[in-house]
C-alpha positions in Angstrom: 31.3 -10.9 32.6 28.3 -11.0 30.4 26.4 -8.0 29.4 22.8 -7.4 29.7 21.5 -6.8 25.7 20.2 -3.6 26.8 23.6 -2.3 28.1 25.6 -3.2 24.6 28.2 -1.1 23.7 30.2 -0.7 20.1 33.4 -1.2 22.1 32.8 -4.7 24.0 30.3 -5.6 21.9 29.8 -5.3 18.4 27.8 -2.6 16.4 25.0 -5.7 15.6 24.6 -6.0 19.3 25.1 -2.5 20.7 22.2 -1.1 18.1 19.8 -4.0 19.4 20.7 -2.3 23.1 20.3 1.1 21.6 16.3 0.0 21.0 15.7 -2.1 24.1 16.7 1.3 26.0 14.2 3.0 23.8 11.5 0.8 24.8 11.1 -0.6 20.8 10.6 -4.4 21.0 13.5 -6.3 20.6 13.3 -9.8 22.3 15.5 -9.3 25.3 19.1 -11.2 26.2 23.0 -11.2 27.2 26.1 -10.8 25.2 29.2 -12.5 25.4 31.5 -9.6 24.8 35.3 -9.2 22.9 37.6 -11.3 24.5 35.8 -13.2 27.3 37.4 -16.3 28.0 37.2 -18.6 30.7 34.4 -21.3 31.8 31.4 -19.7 30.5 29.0 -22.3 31.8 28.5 -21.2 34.6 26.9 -17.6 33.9 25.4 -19.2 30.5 23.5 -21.9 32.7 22.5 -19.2 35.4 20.8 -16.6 33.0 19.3 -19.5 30.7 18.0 -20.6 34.2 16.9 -17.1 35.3 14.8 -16.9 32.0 13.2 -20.4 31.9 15.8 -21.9 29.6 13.5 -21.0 26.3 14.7 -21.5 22.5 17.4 -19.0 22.0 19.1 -17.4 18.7 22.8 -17.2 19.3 24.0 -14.8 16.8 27.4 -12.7 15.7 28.2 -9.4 16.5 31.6 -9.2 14.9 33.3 -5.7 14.6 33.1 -5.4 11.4 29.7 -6.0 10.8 26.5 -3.6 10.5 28.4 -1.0 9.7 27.8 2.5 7.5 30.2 1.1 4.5 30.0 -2.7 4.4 27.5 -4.8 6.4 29.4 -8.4 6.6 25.7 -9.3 5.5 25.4 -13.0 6.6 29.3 -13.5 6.2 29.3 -15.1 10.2 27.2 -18.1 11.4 23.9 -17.5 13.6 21.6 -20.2 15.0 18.2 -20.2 15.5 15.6 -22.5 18.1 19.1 -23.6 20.2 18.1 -24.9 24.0 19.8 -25.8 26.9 23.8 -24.7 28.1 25.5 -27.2 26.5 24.1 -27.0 22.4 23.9 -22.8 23.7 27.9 -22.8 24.2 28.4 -25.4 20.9 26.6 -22.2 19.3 28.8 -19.7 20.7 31.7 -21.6 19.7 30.7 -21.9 15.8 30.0 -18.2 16.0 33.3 -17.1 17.1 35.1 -19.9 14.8 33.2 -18.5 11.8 35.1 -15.3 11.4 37.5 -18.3 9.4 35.0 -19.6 7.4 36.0 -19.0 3.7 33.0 -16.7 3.0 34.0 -14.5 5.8 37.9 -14.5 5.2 36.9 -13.6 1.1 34.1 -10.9 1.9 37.3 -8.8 4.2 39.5 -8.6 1.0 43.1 -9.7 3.2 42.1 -7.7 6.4 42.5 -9.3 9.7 40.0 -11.3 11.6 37.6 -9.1 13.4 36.8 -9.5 17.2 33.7 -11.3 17.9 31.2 -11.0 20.5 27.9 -13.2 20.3 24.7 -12.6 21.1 21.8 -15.0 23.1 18.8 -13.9 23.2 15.0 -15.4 22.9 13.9 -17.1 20.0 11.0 -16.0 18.7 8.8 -18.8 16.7 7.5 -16.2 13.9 4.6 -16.6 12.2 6.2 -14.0 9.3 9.1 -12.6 9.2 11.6 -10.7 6.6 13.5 -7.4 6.2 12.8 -3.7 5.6 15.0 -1.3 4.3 13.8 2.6 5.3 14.3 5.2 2.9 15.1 9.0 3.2 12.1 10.3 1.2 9.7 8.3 3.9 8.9 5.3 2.0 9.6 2.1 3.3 10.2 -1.2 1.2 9.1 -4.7 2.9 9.9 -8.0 2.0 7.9 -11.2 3.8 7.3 -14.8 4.2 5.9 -17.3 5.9 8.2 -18.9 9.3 11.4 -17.7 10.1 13.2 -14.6 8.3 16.2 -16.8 6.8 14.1 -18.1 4.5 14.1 -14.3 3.1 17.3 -13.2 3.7 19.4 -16.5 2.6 16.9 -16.0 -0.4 15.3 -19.3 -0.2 12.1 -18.5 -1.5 10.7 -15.3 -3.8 9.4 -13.2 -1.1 6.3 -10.9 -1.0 6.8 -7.4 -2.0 5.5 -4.3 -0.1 6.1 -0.3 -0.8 4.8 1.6 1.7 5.0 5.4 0.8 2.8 8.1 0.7 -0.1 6.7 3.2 -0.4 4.3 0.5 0.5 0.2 0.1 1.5 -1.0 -3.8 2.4 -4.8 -2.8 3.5 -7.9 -5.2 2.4 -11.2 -4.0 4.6 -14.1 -4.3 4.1 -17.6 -4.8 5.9 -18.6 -1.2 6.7 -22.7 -2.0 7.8 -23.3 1.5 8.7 -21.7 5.0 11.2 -22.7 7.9 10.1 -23.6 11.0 11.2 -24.4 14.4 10.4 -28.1 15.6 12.0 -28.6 19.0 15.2 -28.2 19.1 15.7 -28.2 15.4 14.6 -26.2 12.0 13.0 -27.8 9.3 11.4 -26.5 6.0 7.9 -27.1 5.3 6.2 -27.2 2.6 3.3 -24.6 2.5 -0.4 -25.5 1.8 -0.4 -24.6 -2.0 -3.8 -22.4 -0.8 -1.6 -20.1 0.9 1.3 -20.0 -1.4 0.1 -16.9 -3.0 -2.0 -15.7 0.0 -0.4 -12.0 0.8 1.5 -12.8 4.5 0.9 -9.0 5.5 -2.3 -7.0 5.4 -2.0 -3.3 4.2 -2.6 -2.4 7.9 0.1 -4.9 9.3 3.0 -3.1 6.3 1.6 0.3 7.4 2.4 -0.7 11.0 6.1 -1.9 10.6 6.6 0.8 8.2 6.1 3.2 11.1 8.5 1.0 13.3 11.1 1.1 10.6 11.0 4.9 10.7 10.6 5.2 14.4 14.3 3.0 14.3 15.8 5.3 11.7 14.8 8.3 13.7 16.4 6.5 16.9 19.6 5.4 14.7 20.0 8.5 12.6 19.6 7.0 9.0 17.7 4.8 7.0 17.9 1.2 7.7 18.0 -2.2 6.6 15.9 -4.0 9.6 15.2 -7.9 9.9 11.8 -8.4 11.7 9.3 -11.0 12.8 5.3 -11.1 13.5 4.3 -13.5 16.2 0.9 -13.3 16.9 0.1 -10.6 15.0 3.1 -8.5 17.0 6.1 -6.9 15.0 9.6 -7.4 17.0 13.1 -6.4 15.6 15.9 -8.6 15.5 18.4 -6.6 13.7 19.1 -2.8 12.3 21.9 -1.9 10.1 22.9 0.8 8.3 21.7 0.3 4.4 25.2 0.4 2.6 23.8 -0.4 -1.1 20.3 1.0 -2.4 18.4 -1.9 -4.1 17.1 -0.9 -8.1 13.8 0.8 -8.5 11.1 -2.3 -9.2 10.1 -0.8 -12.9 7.1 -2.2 -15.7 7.9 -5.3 -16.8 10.2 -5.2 -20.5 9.6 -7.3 -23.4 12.8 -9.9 -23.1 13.1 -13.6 -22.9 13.8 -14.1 -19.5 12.7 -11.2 -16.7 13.0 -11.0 -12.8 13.5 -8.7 -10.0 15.8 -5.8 -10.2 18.6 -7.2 -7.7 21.9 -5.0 -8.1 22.1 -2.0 -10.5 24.3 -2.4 -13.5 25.0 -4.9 -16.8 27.0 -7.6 -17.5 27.2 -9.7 -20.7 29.6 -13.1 -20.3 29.3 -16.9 -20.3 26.6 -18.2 -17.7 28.1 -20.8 -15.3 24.8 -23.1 -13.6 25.7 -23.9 -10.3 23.2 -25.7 -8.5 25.1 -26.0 -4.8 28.8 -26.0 -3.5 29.5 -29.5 -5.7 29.4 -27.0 -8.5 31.6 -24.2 -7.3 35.0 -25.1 -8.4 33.6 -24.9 -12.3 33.8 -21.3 -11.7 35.6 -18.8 -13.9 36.6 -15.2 -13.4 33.5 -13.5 -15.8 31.3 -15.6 -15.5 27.6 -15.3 -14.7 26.4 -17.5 -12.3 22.6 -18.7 -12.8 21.8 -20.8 -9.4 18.4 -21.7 -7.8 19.3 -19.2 -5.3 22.3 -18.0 -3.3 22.9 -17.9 0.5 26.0 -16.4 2.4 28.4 -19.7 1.9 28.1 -18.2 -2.0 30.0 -15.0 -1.3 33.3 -16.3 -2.6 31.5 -16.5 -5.9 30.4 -12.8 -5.9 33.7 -11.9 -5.7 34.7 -13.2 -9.0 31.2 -13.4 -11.0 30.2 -11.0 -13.7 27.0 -11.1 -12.3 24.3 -13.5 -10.8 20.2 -14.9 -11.8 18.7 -16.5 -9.4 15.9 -18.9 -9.3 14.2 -17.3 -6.4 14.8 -14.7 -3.5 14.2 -10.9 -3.0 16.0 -7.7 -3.0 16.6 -7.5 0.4 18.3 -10.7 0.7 21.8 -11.1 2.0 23.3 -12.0 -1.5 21.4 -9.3 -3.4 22.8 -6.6 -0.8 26.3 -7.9 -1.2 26.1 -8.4 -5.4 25.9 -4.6 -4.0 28.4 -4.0 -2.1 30.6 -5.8 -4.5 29.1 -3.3 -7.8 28.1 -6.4 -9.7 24.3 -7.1 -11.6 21.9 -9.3 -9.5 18.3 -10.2 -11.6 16.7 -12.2 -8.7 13.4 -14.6 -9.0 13.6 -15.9 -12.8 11.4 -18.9 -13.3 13.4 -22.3 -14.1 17.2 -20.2 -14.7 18.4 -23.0 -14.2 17.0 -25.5 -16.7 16.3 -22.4 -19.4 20.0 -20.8 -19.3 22.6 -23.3 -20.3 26.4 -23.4 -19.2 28.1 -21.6 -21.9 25.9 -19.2 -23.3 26.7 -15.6 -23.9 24.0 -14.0 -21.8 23.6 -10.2 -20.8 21.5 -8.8 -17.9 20.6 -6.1 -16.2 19.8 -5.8 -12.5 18.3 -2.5 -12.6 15.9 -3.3 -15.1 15.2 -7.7 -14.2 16.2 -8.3 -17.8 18.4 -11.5 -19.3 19.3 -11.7 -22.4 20.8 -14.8 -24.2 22.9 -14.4 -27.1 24.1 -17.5 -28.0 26.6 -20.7 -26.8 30.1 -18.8 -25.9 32.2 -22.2 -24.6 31.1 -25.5 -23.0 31.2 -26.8 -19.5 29.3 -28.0 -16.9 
């Protein structure tokens, strides 16, 4: 039987999906849908088709809710597949399917360390067609730390492009305003990435008012929760929904003045690392890998998490602190300097570099051993 979102337990469905349930029965706005709990099996077309029919058969995102996932010690951060702007039964089930299947996928068997395969239960629910969207992560002392874009929020959390930067603390906004190359998008039944008007690249993509506001939300969810969280969010229409809360299992760095140093970014993951860098521009490149080395890539998204496991430490080209490889470069204790201009094309396969991802600073040293 499927279960209404709002009625989402831990038990049958997943700590991703029972939290969403916790804030639908709280009245917060979370956009509304069923899950497809541990275990069901069986033809599943039938109560699929009738509630996609009962609703208007909209867009839907069909997302994880594994049993390991969200939870206080290790968020499985983007380790299972999600889909976004899926419509009608038969491409909604195709999605469910590729959910459950990607508890194999070689990111998610890596990030568990040897442990078995968690249960999996899936969520469906409406897709929202945001204008904005990105991640907040809520802090104990009352501040709140945004991160923004325009489109749809994987474009921030796959760390696709440098997001906008907001602290909200103190009745007071101090934002950084990225230059925002493109944004994804729904087009019918498919996503595409756009490229944005280069006269709103660096236009900010929240007022101080609009941060204010989902700064409140964010707290009014950690007082619901119990904790400070790391919440994924979207405006449409100038409305803030929440599409995911999660306990915040690594604090990012402290953004700090910028240091003299030939190469500078954003604080990613606390900590140093000095070794040979390794560019890899996509999965072509990942076998050139070597225990120690520190990976400089255009960016990294969730298929990269065998990497973090044996990397020294990561640059990246673009993407923010709240992005699902800078919170596991966390998890996993390693340095992350995010956002440096051209890493790619300045740092060159072999050279002894040291950085530090509490302070955005790369230092190179000098050519340490070829490759490619």
């Amino acid at each position: 039987m499927l279960v209404p979102l709002a009625a989402a337990t831990v038990d049958r469905c997943g700590a991703k999906a029972a939290t969403l349930g916790t804030l639908l029965r709280q009245n917060l706005p979370v956009p509304d849908g069923i899950v497809i709990p541990f275990g069901l099996a069986g033809d599943l077309v039938p109560p699929v088709a009738d509630w996609l029919a009962s609703v208007g058969d909209p867009p839907v995102a069909v997302r994880s809710s594994a049993a390991n996932e969200d939870g206080a010690l290790a968020s499985a951060a983007g380790q299972h597949d999600s889909f976004l702007g899926v419509q009608g039964v038969a491409a909604v089930l195709d999605a469910v399917r590729a959910c459950r299947a990607s508890v194999w996928s070689t990111r998610a068997t890596t990030y568990r360390v040897g442990a078995e395969a968690p249960a999996m239960a899936v969520i469906v629910q409406r897709h929202l067609d945001a204008d904005v969207a990105g991640v907040m992560f809520t802090r104990a002392d009352g501040s709140t730390l945004i991160e923004s874009s325009w489109g749809l929020g994987p474009s921030v959390v796959e760390g696709r492009v440098t997001p906008d930067s907001y602290l909200v603390a103190d009745g007071s906004v101090t934002r950084t305003i990225a230059d925002k190359h493109t944004s994804l998008d729904r087009n019918g039944s498919g996503l595409v990435v756009r490229r944005v008007p280069p006269g709103q690249r660096r236009t900010p993509t929240l007022s101080d008012a609009t941060a204010s506001q989902l700064a409140d939300l964010g707290h009014t969810v950690t007082a619901v929760l119990g904790a400070p969280q790391d919440i994924e969010w979207a405006l449409v229409d100038g409305v803030p929904w929440l599409l995911q809360a999660r306990p915040i299992t690594a604090e990012p760095p402290t953004p700090t003045a910028a240091h003299p140093a030939p190469l500078t970014g954003i604080p990613g993951s606390h900590g140093t690392a000095t070794g040979p860098a390794r560019v890899v521009r996509g999965p072509a490149d990942f076998p050139t890998v070597r225990p120690g080395d520190i990976l400089i890539c255009p960016h990294t998204d969730p298929a990269w998490t065998p990497l973090l496991s044996i990397a020294a430490g990561v640059v990246t080209e673009t993407g923010g602190t709240l992005s699902h490889a800078a919170i596991v470069a966390r998890e996993k204790n390693i340095p992350a300097v995010l956002a440096v201009e051209a890493a790619t094309t300045t740092i060159p396969t072999g050279t002894t570099i040291t950085i530090n991802g509490t302070t955005g600073v790369v230092h190179l040293k000098g050519c340490a051993r070829g490759g490619s």
